[in-house]
PyMOL Python script that loads the backbone (N, CA, C, O; Angstrom):
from pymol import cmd

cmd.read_pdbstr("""\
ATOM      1  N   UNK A   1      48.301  81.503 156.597  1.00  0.00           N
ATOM      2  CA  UNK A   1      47.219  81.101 157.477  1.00  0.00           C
ATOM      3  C   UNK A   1      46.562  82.341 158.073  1.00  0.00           C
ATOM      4  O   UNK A   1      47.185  83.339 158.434  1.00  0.00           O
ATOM      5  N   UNK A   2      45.235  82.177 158.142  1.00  0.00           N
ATOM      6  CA  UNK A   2      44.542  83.103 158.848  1.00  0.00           C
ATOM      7  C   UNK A   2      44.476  83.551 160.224  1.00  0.00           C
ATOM      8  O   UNK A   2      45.224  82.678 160.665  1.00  0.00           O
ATOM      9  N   UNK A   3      44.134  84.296 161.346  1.00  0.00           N
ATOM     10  CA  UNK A   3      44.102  84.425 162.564  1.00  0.00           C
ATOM     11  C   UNK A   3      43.711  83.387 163.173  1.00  0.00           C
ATOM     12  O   UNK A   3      44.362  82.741 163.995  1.00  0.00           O
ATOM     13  N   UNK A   4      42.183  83.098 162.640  1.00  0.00           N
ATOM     14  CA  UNK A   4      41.069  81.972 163.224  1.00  0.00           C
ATOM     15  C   UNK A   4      41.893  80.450 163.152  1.00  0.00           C
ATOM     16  O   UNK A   4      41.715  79.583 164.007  1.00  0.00           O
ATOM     17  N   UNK A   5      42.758  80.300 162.062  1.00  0.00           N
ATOM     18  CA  UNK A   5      43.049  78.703 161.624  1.00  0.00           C
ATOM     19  C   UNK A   5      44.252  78.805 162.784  1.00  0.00           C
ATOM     20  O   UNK A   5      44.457  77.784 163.440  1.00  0.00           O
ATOM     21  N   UNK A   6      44.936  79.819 163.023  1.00  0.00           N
ATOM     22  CA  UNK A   6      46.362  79.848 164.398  1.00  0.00           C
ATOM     23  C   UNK A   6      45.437  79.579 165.545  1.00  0.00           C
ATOM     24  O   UNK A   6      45.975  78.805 166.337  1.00  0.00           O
ATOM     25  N   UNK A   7      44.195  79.958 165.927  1.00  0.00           N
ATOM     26  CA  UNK A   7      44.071  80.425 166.789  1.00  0.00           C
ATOM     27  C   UNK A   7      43.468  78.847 167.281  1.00  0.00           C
ATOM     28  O   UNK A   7      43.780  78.468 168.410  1.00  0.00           O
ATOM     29  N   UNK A   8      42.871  78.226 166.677  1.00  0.00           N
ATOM     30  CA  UNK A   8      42.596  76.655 166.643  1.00  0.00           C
ATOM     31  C   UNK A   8      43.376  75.932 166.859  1.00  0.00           C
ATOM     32  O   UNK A   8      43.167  74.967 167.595  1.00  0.00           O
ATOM     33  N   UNK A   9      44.879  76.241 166.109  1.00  0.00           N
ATOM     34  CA  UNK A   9      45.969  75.422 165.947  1.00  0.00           C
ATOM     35  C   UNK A   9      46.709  75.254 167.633  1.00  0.00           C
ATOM     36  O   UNK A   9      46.945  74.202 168.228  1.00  0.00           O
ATOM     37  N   UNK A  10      46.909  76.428 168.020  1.00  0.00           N
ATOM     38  CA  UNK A  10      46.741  77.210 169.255  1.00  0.00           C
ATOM     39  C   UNK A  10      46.502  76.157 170.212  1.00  0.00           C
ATOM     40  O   UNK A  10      47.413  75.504 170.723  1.00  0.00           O
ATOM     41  N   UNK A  11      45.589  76.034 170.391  1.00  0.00           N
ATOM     42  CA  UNK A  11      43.925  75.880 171.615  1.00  0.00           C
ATOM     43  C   UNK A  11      44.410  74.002 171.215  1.00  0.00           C
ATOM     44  O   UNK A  11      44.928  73.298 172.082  1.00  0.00           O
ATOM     45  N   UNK A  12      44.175  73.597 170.105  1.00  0.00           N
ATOM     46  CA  UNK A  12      44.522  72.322 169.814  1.00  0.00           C
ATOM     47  C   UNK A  12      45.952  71.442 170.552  1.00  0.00           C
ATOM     48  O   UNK A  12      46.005  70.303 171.016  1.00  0.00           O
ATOM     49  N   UNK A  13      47.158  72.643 170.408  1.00  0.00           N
ATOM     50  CA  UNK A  13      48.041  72.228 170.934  1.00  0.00           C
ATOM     51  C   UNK A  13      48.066  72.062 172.336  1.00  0.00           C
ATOM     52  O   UNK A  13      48.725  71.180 172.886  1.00  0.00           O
ATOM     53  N   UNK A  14      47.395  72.852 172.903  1.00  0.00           N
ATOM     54  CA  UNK A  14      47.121  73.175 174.324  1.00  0.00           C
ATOM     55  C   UNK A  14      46.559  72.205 175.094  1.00  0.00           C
ATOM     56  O   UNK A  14      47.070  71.583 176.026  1.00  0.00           O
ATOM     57  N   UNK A  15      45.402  72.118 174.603  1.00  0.00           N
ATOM     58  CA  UNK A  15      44.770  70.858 174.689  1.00  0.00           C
ATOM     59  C   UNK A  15      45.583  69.595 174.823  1.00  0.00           C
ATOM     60  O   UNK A  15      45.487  68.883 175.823  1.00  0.00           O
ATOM     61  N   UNK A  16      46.348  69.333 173.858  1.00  0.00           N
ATOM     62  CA  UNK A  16      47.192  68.121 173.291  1.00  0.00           C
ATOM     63  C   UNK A  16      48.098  67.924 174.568  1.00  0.00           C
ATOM     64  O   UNK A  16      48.205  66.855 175.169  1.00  0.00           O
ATOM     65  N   UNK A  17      48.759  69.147 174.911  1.00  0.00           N
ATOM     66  CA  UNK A  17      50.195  68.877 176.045  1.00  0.00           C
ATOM     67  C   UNK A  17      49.156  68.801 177.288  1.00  0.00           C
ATOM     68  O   UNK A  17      49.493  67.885 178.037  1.00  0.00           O
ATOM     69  N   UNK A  18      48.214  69.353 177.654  1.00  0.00           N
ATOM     70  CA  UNK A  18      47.971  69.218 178.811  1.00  0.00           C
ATOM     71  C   UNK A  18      47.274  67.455 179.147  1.00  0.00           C
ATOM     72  O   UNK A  18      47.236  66.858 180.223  1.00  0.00           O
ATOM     73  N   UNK A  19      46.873  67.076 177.999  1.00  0.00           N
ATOM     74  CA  UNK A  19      46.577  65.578 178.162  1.00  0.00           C
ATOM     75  C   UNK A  19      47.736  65.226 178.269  1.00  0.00           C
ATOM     76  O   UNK A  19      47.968  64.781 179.393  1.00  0.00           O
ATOM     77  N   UNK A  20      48.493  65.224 177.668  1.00  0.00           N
ATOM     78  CA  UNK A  20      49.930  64.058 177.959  1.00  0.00           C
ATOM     79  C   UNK A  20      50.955  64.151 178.797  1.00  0.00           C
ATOM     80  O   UNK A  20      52.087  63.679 178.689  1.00  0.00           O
ATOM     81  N   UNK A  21      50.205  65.162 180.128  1.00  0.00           N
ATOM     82  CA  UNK A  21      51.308  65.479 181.614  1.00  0.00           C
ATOM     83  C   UNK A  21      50.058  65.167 182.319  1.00  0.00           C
ATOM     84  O   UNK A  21      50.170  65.275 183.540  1.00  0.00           O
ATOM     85  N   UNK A  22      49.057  64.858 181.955  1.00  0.00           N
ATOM     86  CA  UNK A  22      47.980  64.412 183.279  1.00  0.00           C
ATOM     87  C   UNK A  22      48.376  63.053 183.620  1.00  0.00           C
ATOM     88  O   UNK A  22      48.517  62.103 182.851  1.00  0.00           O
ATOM     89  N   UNK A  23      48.564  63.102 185.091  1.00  0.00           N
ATOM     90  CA  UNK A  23      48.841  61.472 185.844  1.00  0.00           C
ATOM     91  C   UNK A  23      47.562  60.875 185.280  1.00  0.00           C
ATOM     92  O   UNK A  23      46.492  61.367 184.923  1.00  0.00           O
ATOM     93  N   UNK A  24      48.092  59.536 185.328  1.00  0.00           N
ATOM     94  CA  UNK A  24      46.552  58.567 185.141  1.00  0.00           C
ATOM     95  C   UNK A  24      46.328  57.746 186.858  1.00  0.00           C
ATOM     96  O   UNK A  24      45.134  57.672 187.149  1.00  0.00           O
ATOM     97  N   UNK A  25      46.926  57.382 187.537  1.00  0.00           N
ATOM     98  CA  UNK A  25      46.240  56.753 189.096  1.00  0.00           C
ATOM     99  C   UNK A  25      47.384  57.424 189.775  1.00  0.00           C
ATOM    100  O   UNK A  25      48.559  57.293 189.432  1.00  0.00           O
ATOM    101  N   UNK A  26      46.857  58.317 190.985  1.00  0.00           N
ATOM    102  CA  UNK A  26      47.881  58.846 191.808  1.00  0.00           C
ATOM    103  C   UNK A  26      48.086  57.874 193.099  1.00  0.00           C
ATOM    104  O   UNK A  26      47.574  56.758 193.011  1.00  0.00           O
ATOM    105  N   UNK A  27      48.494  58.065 193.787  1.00  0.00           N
ATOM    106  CA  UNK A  27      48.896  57.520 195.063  1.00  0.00           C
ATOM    107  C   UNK A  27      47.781  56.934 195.908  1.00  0.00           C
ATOM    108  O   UNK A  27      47.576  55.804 196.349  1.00  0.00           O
ATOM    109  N   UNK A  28      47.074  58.185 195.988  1.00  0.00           N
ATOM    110  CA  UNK A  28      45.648  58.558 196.801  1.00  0.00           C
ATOM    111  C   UNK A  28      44.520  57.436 196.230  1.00  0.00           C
ATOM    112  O   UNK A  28      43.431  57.323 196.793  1.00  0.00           O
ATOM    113  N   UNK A  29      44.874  56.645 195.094  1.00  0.00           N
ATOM    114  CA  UNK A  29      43.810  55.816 194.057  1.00  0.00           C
ATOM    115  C   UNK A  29      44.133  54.608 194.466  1.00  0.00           C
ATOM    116  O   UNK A  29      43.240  53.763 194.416  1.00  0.00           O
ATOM    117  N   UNK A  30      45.532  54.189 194.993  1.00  0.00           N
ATOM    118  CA  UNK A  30      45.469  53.023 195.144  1.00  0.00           C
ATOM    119  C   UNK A  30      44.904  52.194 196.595  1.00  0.00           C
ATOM    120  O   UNK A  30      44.998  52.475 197.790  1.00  0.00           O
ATOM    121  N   UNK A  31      44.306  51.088 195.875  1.00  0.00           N
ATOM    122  CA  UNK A  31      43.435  49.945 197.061  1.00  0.00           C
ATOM    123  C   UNK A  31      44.601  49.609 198.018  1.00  0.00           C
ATOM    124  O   UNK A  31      45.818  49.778 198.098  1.00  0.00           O
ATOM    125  N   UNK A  32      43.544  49.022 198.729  1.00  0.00           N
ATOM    126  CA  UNK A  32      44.268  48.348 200.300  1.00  0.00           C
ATOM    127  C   UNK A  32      45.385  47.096 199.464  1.00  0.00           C
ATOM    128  O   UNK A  32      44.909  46.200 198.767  1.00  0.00           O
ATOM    129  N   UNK A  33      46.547  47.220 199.646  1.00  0.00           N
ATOM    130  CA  UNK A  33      47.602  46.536 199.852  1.00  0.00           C
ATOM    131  C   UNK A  33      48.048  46.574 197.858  1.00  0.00           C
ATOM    132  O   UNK A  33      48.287  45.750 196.974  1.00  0.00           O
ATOM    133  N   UNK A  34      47.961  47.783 197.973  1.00  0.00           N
ATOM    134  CA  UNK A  34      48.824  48.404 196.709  1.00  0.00           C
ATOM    135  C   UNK A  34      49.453  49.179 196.704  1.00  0.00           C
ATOM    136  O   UNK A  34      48.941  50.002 197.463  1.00  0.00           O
ATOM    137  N   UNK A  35      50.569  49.660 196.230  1.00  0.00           N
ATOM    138  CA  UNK A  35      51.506  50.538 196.549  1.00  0.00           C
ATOM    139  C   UNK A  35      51.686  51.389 194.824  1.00  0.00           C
ATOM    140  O   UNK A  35      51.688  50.858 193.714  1.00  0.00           O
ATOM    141  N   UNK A  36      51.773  52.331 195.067  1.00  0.00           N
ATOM    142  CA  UNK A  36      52.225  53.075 193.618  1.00  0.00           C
ATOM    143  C   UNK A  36      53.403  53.280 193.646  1.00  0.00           C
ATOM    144  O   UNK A  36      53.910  53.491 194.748  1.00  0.00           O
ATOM    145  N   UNK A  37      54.317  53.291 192.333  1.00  0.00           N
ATOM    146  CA  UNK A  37      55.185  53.158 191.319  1.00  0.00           C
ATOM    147  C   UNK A  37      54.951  54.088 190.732  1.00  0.00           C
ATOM    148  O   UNK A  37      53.843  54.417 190.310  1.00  0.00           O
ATOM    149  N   UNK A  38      56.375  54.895 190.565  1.00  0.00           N
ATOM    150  CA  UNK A  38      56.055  55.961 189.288  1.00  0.00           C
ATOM    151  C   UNK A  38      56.852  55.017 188.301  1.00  0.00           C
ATOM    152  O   UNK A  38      56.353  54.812 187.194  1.00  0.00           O
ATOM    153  N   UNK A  39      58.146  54.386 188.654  1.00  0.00           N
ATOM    154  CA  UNK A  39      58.701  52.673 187.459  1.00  0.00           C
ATOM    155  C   UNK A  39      58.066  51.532 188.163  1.00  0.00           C
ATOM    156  O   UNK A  39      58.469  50.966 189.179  1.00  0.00           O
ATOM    157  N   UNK A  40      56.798  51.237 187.320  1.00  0.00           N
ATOM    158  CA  UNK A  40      56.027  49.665 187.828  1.00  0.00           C
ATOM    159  C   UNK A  40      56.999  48.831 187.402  1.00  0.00           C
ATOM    160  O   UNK A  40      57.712  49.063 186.426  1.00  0.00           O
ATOM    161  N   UNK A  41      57.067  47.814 188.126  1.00  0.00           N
ATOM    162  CA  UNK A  41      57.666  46.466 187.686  1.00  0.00           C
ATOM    163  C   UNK A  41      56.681  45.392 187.415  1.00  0.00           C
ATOM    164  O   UNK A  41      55.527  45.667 187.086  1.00  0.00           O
ATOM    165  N   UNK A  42      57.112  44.165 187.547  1.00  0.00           N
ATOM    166  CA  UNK A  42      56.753  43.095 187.253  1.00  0.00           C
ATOM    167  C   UNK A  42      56.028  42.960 188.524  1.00  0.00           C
ATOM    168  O   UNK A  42      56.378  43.364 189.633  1.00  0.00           O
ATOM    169  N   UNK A  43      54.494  42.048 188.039  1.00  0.00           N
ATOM    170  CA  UNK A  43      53.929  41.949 189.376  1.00  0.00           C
ATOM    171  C   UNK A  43      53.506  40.090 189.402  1.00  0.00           C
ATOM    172  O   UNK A  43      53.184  39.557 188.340  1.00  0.00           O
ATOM    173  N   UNK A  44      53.549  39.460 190.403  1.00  0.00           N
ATOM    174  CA  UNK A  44      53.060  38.174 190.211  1.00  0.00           C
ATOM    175  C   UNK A  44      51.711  38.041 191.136  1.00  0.00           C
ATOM    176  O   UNK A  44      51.286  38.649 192.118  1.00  0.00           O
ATOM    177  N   UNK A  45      51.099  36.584 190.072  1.00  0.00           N
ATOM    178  CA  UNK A  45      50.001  36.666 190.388  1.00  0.00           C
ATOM    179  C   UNK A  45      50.268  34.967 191.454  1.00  0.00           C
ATOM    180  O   UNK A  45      51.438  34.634 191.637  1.00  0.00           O
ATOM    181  N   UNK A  46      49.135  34.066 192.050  1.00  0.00           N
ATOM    182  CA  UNK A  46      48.892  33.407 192.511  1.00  0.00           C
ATOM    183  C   UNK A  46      49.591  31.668 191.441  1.00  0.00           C
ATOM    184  O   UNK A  46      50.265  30.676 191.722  1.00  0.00           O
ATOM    185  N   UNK A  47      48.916  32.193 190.263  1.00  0.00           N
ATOM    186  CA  UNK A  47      49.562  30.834 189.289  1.00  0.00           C
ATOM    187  C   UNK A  47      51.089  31.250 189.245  1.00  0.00           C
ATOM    188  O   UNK A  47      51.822  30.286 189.466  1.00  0.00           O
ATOM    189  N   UNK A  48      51.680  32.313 189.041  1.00  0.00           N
ATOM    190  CA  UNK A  48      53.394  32.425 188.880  1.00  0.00           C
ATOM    191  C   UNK A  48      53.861  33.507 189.912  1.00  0.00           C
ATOM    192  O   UNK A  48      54.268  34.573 189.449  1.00  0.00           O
ATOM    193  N   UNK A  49      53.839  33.316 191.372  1.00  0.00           N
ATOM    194  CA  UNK A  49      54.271  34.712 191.835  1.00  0.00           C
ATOM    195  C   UNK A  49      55.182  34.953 191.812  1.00  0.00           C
ATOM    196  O   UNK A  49      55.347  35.731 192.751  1.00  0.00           O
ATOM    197  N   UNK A  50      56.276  34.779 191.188  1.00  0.00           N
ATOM    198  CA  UNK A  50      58.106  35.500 191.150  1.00  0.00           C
ATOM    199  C   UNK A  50      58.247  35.091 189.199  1.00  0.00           C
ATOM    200  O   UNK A  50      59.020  34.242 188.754  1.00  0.00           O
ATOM    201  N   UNK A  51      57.306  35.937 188.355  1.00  0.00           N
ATOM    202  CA  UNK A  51      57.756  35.713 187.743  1.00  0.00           C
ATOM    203  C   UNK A  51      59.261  36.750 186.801  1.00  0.00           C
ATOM    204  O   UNK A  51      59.937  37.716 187.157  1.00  0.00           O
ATOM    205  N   UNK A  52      59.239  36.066 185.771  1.00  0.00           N
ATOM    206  CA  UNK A  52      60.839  36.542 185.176  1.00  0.00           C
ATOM    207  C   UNK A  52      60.665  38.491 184.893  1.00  0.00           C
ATOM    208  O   UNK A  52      59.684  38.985 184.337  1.00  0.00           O
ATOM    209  N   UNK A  53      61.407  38.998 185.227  1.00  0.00           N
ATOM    210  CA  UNK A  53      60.982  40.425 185.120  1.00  0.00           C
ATOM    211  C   UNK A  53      61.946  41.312 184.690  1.00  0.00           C
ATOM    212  O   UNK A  53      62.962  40.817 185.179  1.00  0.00           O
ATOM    213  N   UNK A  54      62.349  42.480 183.985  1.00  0.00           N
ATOM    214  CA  UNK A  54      62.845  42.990 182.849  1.00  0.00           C
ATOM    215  C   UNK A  54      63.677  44.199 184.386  1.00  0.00           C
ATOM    216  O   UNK A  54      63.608  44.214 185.615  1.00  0.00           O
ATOM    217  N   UNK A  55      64.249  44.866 183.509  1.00  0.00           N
ATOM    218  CA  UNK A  55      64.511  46.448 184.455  1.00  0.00           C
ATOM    219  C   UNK A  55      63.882  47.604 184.007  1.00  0.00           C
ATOM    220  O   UNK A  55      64.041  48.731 184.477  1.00  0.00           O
ATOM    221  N   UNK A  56      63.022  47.223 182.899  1.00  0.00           N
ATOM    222  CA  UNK A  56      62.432  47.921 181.725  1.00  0.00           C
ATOM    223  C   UNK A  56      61.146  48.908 182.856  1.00  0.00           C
ATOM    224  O   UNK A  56      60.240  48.126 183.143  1.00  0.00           O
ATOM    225  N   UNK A  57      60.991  49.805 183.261  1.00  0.00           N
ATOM    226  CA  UNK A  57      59.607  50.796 184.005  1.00  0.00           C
ATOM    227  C   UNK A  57      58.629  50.231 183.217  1.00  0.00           C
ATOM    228  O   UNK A  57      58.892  49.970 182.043  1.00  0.00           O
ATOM    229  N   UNK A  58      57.699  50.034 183.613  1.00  0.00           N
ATOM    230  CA  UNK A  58      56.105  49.823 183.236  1.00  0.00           C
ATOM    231  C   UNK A  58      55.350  50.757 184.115  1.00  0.00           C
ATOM    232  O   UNK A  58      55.398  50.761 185.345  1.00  0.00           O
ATOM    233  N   UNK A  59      54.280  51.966 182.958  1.00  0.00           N
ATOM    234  CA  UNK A  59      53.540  53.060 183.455  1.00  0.00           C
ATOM    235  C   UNK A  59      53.484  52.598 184.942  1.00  0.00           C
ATOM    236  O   UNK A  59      53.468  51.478 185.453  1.00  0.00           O
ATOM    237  N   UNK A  60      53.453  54.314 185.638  1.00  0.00           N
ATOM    238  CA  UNK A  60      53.368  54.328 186.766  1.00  0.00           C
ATOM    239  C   UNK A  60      51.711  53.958 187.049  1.00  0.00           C
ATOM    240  O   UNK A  60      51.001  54.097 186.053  1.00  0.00           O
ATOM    241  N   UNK A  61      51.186  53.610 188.008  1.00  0.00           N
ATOM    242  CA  UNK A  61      50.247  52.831 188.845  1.00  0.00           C
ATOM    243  C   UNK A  61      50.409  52.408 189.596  1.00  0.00           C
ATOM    244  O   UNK A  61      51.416  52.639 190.265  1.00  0.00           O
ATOM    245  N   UNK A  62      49.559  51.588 189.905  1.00  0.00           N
ATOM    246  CA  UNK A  62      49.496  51.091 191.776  1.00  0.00           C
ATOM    247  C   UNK A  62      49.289  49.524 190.995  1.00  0.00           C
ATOM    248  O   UNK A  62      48.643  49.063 190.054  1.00  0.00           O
ATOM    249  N   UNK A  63      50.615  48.875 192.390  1.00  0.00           N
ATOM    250  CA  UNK A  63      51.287  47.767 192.577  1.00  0.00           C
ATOM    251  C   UNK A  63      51.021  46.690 193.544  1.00  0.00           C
ATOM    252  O   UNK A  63      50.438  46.996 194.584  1.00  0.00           O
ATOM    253  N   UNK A  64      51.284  45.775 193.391  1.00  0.00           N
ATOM    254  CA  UNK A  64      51.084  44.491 194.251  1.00  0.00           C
ATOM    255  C   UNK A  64      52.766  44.687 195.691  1.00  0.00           C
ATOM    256  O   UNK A  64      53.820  44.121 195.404  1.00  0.00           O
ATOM    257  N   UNK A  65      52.709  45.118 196.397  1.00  0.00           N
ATOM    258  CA  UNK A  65      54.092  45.080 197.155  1.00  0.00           C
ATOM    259  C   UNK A  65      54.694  43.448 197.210  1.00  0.00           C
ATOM    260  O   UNK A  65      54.157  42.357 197.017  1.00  0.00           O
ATOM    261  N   UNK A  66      55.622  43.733 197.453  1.00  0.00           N
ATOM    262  CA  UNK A  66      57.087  42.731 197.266  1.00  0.00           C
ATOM    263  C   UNK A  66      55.750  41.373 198.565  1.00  0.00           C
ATOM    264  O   UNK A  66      55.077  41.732 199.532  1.00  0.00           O
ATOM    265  N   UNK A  67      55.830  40.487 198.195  1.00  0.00           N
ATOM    266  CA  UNK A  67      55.269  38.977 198.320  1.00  0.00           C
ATOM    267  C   UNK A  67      53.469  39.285 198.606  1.00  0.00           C
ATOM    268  O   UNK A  67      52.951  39.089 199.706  1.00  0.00           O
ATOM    269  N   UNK A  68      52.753  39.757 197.469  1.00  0.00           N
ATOM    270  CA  UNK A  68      51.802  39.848 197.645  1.00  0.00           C
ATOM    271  C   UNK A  68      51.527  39.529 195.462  1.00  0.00           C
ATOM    272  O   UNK A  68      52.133  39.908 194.460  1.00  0.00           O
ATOM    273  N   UNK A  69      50.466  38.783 195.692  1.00  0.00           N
ATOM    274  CA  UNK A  69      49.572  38.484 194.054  1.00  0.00           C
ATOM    275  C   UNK A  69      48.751  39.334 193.927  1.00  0.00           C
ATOM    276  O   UNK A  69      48.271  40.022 194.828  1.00  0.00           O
ATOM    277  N   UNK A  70      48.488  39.372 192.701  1.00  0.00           N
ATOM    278  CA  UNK A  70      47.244  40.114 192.211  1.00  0.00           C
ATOM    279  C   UNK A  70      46.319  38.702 191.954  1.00  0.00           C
ATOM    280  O   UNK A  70      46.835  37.819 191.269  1.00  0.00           O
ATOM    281  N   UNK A  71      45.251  38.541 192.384  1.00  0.00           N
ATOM    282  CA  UNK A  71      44.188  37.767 192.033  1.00  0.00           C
ATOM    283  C   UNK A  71      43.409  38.105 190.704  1.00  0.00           C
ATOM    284  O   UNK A  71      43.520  39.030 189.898  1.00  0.00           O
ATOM    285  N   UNK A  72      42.679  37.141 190.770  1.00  0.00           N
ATOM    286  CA  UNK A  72      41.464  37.447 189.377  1.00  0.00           C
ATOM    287  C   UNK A  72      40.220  38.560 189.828  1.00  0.00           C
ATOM    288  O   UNK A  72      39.461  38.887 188.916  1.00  0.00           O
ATOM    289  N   UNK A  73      40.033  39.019 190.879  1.00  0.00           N
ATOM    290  CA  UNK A  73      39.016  40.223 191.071  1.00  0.00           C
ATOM    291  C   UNK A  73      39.833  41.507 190.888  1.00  0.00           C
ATOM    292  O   UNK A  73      39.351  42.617 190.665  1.00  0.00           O
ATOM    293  N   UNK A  74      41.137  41.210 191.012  1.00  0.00           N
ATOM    294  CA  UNK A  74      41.919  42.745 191.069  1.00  0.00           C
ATOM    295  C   UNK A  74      42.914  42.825 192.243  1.00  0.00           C
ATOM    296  O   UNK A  74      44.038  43.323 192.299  1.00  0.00           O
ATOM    297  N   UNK A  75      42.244  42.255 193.066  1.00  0.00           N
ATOM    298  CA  UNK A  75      43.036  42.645 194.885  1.00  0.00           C
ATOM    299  C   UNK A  75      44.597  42.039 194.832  1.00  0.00           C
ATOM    300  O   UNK A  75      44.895  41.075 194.128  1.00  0.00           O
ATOM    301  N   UNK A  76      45.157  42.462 195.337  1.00  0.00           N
ATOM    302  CA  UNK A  76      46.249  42.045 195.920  1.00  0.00           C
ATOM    303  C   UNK A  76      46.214  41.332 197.352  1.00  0.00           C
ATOM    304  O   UNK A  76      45.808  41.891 198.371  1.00  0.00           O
ATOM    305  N   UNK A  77      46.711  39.977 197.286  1.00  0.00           N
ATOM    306  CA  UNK A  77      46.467  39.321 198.363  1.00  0.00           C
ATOM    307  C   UNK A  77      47.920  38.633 199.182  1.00  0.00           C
ATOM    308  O   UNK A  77      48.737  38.421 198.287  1.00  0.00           O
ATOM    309  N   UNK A  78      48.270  38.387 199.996  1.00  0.00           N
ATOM    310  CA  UNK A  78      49.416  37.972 200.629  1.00  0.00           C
ATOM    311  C   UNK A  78      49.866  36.390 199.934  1.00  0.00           C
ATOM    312  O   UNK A  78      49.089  35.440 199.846  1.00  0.00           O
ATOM    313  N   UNK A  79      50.906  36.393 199.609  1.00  0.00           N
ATOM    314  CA  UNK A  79      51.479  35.101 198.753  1.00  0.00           C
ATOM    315  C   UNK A  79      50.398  34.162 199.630  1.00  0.00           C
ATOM    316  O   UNK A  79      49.363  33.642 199.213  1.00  0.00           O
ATOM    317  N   UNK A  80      50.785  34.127 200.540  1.00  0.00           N
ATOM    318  CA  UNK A  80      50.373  32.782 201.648  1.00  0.00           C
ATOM    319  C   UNK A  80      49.001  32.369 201.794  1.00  0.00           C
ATOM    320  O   UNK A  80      48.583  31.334 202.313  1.00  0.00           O
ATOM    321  N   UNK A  81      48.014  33.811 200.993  1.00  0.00           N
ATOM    322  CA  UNK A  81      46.388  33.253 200.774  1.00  0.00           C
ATOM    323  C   UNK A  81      46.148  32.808 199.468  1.00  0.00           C
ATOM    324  O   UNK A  81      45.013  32.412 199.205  1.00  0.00           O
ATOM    325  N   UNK A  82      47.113  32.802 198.505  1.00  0.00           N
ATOM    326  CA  UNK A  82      47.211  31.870 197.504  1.00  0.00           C
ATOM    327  C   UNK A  82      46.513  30.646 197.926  1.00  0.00           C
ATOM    328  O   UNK A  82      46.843  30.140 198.998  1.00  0.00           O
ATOM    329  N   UNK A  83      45.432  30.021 197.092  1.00  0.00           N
ATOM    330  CA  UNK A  83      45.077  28.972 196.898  1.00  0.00           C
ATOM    331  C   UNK A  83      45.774  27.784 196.194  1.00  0.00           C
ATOM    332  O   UNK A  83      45.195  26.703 196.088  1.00  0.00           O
TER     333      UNK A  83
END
""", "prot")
cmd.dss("prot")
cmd.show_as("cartoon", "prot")
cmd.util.cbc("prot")
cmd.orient("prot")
């Protein structure tokens, strides 16, 4: 291989690792009455709020806290404003 084809190969790899250690939603991203997870769990919504849930981490993001749904706009709302 030539200088130029390393030197690509290089820059390519570089590129490559620094995408796959960038956080995707930090702390600072999450809405009013979400909490971030670096191991997401299971989150319930309004039709099933306790549903069946693994021990398995699901990507870190921002969470619904312990008796709160995720609705259909996105928000997280308190079990008890369940409709």
């Amino acid at each position: 291989m030539n200088a130029k084809t390393i030197s690509i190969l290089v820059i390519f790899a570089l590129l490559a690792s620094s995408m796959a250690v960038s956080p995707g939603r930090s702390q600072e991203d999450c809405g009013s009455n979400e909490v971030f997870r670096t191991c997401g769990g299971c989150e319930g919504t309004c039709a099933t709020p306790h549903p069946p849930c693994t021990r398995n981490c699901k990507p870190a993001g921002c969470y619904c806290p312990k008796d709160f749904a995720r609705v259909e706009n996105g928000d997280c709302v308190p079990l008890g404003k369940c409709a």
